[in-house]
BAFI-3210 file (N, C-alpha, C; in Angstrom, 3 decimals, decimal comma, padded with zeros to 6 digits):
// residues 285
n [1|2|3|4|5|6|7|8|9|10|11|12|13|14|15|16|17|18|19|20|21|22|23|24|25|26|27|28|29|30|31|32|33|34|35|36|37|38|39|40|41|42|43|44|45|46|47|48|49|50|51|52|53|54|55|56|57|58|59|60|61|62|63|64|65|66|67|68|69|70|71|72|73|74|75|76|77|78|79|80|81|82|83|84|85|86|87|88|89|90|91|92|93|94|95|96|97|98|99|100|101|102|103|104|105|106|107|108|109|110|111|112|113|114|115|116|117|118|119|120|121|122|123|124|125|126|127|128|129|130|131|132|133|134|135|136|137|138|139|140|141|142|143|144|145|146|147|148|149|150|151|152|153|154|155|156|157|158|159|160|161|162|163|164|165|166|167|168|169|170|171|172|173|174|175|176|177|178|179|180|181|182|183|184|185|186|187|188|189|190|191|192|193|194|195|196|197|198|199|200|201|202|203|204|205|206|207|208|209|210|211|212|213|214|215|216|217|218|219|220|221|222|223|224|225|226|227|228|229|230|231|232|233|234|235|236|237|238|239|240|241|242|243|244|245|246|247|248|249|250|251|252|253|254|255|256|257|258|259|260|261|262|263|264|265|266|267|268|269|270|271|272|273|274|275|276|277|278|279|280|281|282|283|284|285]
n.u [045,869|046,406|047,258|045,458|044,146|042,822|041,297|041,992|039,752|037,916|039,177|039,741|036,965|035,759|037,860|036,638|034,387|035,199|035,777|034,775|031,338|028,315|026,685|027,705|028,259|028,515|030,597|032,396|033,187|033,637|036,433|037,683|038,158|039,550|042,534|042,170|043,318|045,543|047,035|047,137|048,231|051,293|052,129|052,121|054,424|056,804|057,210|058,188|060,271|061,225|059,626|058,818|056,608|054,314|054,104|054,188|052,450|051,169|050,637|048,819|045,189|042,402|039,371|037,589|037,947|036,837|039,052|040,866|039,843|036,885|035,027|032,819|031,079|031,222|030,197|027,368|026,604|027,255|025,337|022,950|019,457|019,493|021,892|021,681|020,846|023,089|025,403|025,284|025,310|027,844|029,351|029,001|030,285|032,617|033,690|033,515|035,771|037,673|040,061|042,197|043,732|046,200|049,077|052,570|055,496|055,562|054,565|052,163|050,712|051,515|048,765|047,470|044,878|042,172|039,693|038,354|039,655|041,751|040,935|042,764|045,116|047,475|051,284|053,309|055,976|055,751|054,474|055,191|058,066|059,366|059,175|056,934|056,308|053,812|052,153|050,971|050,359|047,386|044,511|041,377|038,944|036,158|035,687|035,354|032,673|031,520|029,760|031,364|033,643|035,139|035,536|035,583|036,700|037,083|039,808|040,844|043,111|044,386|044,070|045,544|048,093|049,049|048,970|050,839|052,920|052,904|053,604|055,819|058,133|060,699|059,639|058,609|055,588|054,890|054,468|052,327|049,107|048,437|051,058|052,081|051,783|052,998|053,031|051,893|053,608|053,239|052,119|052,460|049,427|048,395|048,267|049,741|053,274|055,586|055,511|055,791|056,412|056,079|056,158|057,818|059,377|061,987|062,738|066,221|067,285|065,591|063,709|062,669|060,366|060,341|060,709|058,407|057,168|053,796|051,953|053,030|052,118|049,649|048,902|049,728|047,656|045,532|044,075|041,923|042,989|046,108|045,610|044,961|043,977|044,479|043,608|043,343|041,427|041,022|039,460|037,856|039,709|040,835|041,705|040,622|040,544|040,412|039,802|040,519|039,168|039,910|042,280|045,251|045,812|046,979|047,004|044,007|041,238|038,384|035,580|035,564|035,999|033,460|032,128|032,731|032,290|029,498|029,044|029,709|031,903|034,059|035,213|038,257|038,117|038,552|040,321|042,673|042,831|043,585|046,210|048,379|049,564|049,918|049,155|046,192|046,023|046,217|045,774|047,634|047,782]
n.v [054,169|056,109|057,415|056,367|056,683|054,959|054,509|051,257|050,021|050,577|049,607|047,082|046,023|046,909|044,779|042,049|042,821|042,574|040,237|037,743|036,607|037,845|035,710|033,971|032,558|034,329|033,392|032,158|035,075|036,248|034,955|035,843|038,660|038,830|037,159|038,774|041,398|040,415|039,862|042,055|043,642|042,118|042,315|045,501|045,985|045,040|046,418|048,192|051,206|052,241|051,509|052,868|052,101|051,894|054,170|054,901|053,992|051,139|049,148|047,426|047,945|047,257|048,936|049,221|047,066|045,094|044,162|042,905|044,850|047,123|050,049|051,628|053,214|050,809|049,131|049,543|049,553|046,924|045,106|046,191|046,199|045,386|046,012|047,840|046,020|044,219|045,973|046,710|044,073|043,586|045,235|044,855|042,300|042,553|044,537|042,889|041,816|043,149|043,857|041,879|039,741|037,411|035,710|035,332|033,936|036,406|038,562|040,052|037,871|036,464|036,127|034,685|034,247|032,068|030,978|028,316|025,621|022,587|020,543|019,942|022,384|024,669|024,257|026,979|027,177|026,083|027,300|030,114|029,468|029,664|028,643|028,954|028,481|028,462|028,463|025,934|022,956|022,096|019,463|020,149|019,098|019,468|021,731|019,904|019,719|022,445|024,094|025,407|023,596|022,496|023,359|022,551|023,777|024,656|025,277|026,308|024,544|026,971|028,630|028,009|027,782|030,653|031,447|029,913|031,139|033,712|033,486|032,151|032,590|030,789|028,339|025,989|024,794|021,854|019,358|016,606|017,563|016,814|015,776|018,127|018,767|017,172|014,908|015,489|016,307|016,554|018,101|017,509|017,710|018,001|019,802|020,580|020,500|020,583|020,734|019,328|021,776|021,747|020,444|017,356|016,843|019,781|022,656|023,808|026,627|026,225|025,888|022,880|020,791|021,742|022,093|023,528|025,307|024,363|027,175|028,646|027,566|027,870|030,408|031,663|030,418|031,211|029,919|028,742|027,227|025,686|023,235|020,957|018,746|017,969|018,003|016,771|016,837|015,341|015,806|017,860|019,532|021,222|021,424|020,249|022,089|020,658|022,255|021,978|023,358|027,203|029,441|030,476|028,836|029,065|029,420|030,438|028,617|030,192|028,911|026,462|027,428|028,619|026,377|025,418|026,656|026,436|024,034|024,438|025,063|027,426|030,610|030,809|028,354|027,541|029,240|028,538|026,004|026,464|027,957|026,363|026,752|029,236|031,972|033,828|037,162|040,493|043,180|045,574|048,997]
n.w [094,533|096,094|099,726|102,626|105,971|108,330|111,218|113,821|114,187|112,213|110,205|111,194|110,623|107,986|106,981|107,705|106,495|103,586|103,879|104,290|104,130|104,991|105,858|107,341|110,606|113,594|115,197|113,382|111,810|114,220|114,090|111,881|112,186|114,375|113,151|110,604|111,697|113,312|111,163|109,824|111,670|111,826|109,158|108,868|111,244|109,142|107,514|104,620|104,804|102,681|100,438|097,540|096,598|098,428|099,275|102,088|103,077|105,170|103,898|101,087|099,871|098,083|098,026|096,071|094,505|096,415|097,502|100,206|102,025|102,657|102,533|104,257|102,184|100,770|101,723|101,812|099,391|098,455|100,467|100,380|100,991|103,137|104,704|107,302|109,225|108,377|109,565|112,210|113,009|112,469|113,464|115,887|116,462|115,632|117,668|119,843|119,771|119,169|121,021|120,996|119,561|117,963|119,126|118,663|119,742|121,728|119,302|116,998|114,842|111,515|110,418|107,965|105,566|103,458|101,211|101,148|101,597|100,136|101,457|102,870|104,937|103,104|104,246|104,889|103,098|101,136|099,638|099,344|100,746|103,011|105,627|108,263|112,095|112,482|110,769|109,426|107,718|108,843|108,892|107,531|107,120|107,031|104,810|102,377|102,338|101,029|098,711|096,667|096,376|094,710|091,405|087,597|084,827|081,289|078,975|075,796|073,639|072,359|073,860|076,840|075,414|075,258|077,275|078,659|077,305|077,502|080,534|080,402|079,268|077,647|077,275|074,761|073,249|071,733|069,621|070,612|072,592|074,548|076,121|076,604|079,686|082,521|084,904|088,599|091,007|094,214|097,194|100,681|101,525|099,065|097,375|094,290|093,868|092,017|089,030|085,389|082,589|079,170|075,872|073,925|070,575|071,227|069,137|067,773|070,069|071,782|075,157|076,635|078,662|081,684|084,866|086,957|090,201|091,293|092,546|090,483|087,685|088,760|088,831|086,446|085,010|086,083|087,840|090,512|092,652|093,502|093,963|092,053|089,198|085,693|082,324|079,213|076,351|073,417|070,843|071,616|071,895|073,931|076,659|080,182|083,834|086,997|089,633|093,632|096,877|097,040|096,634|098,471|100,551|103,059|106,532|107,832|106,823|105,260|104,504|106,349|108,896|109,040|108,862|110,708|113,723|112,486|114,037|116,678|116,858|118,989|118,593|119,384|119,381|117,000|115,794|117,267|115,944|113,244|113,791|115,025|118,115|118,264|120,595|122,127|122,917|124,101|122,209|120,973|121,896]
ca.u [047,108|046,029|047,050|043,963|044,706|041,955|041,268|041,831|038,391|037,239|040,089|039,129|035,063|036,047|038,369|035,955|033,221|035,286|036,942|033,602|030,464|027,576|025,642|028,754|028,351|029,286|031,953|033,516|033,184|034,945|037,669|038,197|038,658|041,301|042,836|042,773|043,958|046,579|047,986|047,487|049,840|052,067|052,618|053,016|055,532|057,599|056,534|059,466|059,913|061,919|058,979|058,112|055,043|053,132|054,328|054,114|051,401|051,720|050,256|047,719|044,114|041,216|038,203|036,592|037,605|036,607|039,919|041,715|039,294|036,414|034,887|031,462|030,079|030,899|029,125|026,063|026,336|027,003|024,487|021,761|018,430|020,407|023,223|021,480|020,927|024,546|026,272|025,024|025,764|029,108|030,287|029,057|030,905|033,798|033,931|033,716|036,783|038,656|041,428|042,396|045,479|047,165|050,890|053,231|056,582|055,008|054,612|051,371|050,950|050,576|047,698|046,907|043,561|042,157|038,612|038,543|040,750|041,508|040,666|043,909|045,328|048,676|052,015|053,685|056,811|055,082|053,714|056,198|059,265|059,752|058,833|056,367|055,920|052,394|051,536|051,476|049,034|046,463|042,773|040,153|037,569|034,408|036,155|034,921|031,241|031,107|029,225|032,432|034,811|035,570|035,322|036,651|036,804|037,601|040,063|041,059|044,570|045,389|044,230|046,806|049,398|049,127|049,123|051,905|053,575|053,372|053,828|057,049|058,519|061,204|059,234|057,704|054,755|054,823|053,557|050,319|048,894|048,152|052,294|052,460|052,139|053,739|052,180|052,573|054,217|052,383|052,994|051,519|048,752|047,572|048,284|050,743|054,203|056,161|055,147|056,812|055,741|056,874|056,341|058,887|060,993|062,152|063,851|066,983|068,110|064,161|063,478|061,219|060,258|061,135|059,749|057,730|056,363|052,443|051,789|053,785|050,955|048,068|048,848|049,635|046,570|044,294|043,249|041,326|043,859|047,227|045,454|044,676|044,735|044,700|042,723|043,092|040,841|041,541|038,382|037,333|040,911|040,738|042,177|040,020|041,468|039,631|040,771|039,841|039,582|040,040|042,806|046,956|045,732|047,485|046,327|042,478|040,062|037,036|034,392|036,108|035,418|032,204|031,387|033,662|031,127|028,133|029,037|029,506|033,255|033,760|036,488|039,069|038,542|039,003|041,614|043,930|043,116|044,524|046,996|048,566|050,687|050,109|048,088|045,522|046,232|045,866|046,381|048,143|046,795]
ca.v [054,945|057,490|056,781|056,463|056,698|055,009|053,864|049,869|049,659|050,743|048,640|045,604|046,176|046,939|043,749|041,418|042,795|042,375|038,708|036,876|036,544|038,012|034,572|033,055|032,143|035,076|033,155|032,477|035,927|036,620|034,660|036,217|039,631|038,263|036,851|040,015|042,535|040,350|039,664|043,678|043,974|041,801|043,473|046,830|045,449|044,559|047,560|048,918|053,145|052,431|050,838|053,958|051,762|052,153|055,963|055,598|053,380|049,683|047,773|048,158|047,200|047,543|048,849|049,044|045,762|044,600|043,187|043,263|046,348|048,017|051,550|051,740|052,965|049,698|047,486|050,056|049,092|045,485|044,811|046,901|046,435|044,326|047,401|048,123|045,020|044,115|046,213|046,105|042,921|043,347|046,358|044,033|041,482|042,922|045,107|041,739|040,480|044,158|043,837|040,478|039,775|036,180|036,481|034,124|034,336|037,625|039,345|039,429|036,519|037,099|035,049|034,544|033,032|032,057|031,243|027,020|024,660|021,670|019,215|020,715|023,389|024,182|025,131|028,060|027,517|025,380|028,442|031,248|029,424|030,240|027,920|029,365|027,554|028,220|028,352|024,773|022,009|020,885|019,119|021,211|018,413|020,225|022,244|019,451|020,126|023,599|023,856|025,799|023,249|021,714|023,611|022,682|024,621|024,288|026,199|026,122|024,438|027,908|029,866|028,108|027,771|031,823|031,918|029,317|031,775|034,994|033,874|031,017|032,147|029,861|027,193|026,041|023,659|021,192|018,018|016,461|018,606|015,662|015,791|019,150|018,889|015,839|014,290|016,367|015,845|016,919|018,372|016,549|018,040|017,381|020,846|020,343|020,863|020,448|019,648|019,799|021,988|021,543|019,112|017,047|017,397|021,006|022,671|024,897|026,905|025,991|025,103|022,376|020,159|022,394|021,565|024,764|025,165|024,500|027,923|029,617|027,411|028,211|032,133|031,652|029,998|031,752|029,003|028,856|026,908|024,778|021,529|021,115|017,868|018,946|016,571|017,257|015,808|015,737|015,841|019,259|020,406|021,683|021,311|020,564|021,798|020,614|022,745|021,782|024,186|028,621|030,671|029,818|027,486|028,916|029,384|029,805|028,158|031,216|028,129|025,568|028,650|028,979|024,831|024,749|027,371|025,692|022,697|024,441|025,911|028,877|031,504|030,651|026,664|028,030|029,935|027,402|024,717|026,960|028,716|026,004|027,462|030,710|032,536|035,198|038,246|041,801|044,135|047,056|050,437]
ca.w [094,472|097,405|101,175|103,596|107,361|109,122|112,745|113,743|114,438|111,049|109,342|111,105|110,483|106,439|106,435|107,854|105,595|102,581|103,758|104,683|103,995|106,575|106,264|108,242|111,901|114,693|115,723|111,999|112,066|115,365|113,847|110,579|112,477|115,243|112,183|109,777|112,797|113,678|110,065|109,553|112,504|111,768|108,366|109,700|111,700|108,602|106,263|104,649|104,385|101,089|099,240|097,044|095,869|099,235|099,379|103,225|103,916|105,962|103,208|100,454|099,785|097,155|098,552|094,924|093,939|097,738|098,208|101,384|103,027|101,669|102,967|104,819|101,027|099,485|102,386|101,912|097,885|098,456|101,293|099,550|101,884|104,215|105,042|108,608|109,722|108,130|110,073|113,315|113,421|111,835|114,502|117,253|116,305|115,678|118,960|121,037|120,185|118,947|121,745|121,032|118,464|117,922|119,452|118,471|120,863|121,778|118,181|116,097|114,126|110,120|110,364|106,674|105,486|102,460|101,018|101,172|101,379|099,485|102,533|104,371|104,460|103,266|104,709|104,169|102,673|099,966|098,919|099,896|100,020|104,177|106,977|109,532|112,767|112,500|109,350|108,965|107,267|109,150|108,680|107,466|105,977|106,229|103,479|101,320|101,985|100,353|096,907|095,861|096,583|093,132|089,742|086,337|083,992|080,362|078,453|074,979|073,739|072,006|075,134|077,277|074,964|074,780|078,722|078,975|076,636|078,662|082,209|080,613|077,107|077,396|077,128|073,694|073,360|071,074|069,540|071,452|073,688|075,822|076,957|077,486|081,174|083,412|086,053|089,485|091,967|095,114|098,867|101,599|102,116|098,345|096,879|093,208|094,757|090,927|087,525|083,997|081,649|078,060|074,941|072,987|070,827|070,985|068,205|067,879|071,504|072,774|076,190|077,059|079,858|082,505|086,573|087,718|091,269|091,280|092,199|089,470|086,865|089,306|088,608|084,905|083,911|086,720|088,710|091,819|093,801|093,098|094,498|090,839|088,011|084,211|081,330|077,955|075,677|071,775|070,360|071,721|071,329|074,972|078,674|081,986|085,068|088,077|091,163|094,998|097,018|096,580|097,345|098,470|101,324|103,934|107,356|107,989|105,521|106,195|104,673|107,382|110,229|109,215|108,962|112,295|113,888|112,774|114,419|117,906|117,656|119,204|117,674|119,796|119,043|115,195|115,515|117,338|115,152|112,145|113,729|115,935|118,795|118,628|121,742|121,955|123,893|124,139|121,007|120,810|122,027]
c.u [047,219|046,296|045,738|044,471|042,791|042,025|041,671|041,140|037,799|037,328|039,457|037,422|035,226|036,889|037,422|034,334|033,624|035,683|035,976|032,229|029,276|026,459|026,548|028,056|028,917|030,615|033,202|034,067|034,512|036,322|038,450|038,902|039,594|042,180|043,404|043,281|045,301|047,813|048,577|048,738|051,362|052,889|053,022|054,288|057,168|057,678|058,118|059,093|060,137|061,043|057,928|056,484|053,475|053,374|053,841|053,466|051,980|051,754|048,975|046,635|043,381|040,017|037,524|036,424|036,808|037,863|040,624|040,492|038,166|035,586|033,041|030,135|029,721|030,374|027,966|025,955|025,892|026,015|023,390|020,565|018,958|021,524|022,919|021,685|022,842|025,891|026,244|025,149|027,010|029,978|030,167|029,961|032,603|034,339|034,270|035,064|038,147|040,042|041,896|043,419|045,823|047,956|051,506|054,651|056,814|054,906|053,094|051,855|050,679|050,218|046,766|045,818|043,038|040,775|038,081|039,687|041,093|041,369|041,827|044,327|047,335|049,812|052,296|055,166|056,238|054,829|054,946|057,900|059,810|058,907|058,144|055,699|054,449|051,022|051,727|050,257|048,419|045,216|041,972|039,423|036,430|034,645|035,344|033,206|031,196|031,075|030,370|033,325|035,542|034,703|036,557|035,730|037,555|038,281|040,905|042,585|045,239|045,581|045,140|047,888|049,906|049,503|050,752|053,018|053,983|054,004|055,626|057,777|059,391|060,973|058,052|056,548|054,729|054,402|052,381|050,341|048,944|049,375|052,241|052,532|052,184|052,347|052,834|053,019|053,509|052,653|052,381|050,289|048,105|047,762|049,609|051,628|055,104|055,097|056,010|055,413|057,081|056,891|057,272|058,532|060,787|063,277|064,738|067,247|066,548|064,321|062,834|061,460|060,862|060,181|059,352|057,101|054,713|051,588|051,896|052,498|049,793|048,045|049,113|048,854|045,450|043,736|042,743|041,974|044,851|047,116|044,581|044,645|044,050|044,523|042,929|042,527|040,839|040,741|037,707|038,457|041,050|041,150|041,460|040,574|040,521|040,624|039,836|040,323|039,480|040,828|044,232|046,676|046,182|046,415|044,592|041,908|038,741|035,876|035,053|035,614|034,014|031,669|031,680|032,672|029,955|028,158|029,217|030,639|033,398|035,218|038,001|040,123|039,269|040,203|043,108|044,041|044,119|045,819|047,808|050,007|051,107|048,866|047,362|045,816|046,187|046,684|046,602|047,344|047,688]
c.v [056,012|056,325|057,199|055,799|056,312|053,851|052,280|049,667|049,294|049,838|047,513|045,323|045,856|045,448|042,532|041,405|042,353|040,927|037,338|037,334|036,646|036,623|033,897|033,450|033,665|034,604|032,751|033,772|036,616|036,092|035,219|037,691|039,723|038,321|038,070|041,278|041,911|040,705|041,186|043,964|043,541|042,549|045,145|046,872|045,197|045,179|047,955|050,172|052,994|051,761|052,020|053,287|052,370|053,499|056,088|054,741|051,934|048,462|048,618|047,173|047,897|047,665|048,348|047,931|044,612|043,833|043,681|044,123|046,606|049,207|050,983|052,235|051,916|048,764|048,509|049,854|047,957|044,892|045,200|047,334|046,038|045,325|047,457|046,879|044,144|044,569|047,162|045,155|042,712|044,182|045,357|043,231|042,101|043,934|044,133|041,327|041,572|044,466|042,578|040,183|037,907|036,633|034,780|034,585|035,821|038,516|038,600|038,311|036,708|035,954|035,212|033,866|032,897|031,271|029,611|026,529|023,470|020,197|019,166|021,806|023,137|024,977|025,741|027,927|026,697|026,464|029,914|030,855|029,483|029,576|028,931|028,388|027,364|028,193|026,823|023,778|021,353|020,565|019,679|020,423|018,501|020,940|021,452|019,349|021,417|023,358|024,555|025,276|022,641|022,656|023,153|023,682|024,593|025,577|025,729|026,045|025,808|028,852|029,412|027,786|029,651|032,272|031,292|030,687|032,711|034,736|032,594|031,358|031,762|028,513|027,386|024,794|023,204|020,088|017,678|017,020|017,673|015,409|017,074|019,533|017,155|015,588|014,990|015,893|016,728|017,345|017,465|016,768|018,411|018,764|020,162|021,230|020,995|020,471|020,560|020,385|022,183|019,798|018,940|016,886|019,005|021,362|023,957|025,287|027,013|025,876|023,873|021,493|019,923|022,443|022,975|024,331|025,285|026,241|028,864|028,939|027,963|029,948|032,494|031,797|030,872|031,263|029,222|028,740|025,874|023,351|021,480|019,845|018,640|017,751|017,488|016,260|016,558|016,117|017,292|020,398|021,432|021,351|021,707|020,901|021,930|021,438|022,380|022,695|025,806|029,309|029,882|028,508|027,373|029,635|029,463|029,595|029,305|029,575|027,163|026,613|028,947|027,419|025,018|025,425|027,078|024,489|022,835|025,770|027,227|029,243|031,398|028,902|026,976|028,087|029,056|026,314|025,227|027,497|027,961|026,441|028,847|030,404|033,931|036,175|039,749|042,982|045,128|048,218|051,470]
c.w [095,534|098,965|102,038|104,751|107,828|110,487|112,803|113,515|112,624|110,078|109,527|110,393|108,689|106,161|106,569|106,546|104,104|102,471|103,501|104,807|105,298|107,133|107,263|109,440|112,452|115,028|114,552|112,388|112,636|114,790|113,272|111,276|113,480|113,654|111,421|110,461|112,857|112,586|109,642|110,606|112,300|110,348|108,259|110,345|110,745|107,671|106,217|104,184|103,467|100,353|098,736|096,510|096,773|099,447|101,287|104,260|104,625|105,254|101,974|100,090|098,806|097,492|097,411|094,438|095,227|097,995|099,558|102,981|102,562|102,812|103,592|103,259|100,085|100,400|101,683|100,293|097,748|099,297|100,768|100,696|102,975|105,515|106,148|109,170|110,019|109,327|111,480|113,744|113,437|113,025|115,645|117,335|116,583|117,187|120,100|120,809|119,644|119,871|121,930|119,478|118,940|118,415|118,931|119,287|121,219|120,607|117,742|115,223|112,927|110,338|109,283|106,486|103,982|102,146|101,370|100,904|100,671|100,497|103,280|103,476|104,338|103,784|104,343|103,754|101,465|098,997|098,571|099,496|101,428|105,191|107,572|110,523|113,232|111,724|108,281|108,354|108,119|108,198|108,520|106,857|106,168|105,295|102,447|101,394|101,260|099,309|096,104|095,817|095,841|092,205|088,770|085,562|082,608|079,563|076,946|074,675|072,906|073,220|075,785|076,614|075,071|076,704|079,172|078,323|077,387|079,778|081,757|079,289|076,794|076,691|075,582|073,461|072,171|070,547|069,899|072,460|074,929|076,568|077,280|079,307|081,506|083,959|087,565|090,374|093,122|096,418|099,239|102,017|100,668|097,576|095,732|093,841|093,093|089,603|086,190|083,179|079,872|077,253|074,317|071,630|070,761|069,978|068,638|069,438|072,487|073,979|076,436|078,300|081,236|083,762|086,673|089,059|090,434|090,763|091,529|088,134|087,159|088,783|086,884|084,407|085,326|087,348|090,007|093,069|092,918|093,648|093,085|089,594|086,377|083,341|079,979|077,004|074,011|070,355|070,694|071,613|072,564|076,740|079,514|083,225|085,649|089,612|092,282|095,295|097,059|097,452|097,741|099,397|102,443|104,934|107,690|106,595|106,508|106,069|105,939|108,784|109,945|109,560|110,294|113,758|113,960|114,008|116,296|118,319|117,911|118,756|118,223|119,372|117,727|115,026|115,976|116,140|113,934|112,032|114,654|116,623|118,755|119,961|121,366|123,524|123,368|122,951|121,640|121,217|121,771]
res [x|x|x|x|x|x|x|x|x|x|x|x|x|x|x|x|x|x|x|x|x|x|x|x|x|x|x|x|x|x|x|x|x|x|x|x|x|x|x|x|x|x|x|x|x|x|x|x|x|x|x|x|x|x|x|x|x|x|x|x|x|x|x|x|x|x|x|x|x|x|x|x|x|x|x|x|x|x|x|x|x|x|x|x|x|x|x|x|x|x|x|x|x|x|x|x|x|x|x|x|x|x|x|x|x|x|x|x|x|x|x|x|x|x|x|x|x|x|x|x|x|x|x|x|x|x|x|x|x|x|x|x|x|x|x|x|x|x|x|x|x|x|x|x|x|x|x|x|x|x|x|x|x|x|x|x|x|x|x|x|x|x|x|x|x|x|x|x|x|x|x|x|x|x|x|x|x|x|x|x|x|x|x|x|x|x|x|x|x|x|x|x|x|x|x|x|x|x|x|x|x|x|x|x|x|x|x|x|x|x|x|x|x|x|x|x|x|x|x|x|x|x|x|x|x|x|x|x|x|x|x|x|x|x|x|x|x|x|x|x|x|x|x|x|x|x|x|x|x|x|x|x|x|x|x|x|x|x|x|x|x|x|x|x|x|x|x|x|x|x|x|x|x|x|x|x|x|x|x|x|x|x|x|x|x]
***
């Protein structure tokens, strides 16, 4: 709830530490902080004065929770014995490539990223709702080597009837659980683009079996990612959702920049592949 004015430098150093992991590659790395400078710019860029929420600021972040940023006391928490080593490596890094920004028809690029992918990544109006000419689906299938790249997870048919409830209370579930959700309909790039939620029959001025975007379920029920299928089995009285994947899907996959890295690419190869048709050039002073 407090504004905090601090340097690029610092910003980028704190975003990188909170975005990606220090076992990643140097040149992941390098990516993630092109990447989270530019996107910071580009949101500055688009900050409105009239949004009493940020009381001023460009944007907001969670050091404590580590989202977005976190402070030089929460690497020296989270790093523990590691902290020196950590971040010496982490300033280096980030200094090599600190005047360097995406542009896209000369403007930073919000160059969004997100934790894995579901074996591409996906565009951004899928998600958003708003075309970007570079925020588009490509190939990321080293994505599907990471040990995080599939979880299910089981949740009980009262727990999401109680979630369906909050985030839809139009909609009433009914009959076998096993209709309550359709069959999805999908983007191209394998992420749930539709699906119905709602069992028959409904009584009185009910709703039911009403199309929702993907990501409007994925944020309901809490899921990992909206590249997602959904099992209900009757005997445990419970729903599997398997998600591929972590995170909206748009522009960089960080595990894909780190596989992409191992394999040779350097931060520039990265960054085109994810961001295609933007250029790198000289940030702001």
């Amino acid at each position: 709830g407090e504004v905090a004015e601090v340097s690029v430098r610092d910003f980028v150093r704190g975003a990188v530490a909170a975005e990606m992991p220090m076992t990643y590659p140097d040149e992941a790395l390098r990516a993630q902080a092109v990447a989270a400078h530019s996107y910071a710019l580009a949101v500055k860029a688009q900050a409105d004065p009239d949004n009493e929420a940020l009381k001023g600021a460009y944007f907001s972040a969670n050091p404590t929770q580590r989202l977005g940023y976190i402070t030089d006391t929460v690497m020296r928490a989270m790093w523990g014995e590691d902290y020196e080593a950590n971040r010496t490596r982490l300033y280096t890094v980030v200094d090599s490539v600190l005047d360097e920004i995406l542009l896209y028809d000369g403007q930073p690029a919000m160059a969004c990223y997100h934790a894995i992918s579901g074996g591409k990544t996906e565009a951004a109006e899928a998600v958003w709702g708003a075309a970007v000419p570079y925020l588009v689906s490509v190939d990321s299938p080293l994505d599907l080597t990471s040990p995080d790249y599939e979880q299910t997870i089981t949740v009980t048919k009262q727990e999401v009837a109680e979630d369906i409830a909050a985030a839809f209370p139009d909609i009433v579930l009914e009959g076998d659980a096993a209709g309550w959700f359709g069959t999805p309909q999908l983007t191209a790039a394998g992420y749930v683009d539709s699906i119905t939620i709602g069992g028959v029959p409904c009584k009185g001025t009910a709703v039911c079996g009403q199309v929702f975007a993907g990501t409007r379920l994925r944020s309901a029920l809490s899921l990992r990612s909206a590249a997602f299928t959904v099992d209900y089995d009757a005997g445990e009285n419970a729903f599997a959702f398997t998600t591929h994947g972590y995170g909206h899907g748009v522009g960089l996959s960080q595990y894909g920049a780190n596989a992409l890295a191992l394999t040779g690419k350097s931060y520039q190869e990265i960054l085109s592949l994810y961001y295609p048709g933007t250029t790198l050039g000289p940030a702001p002073r």
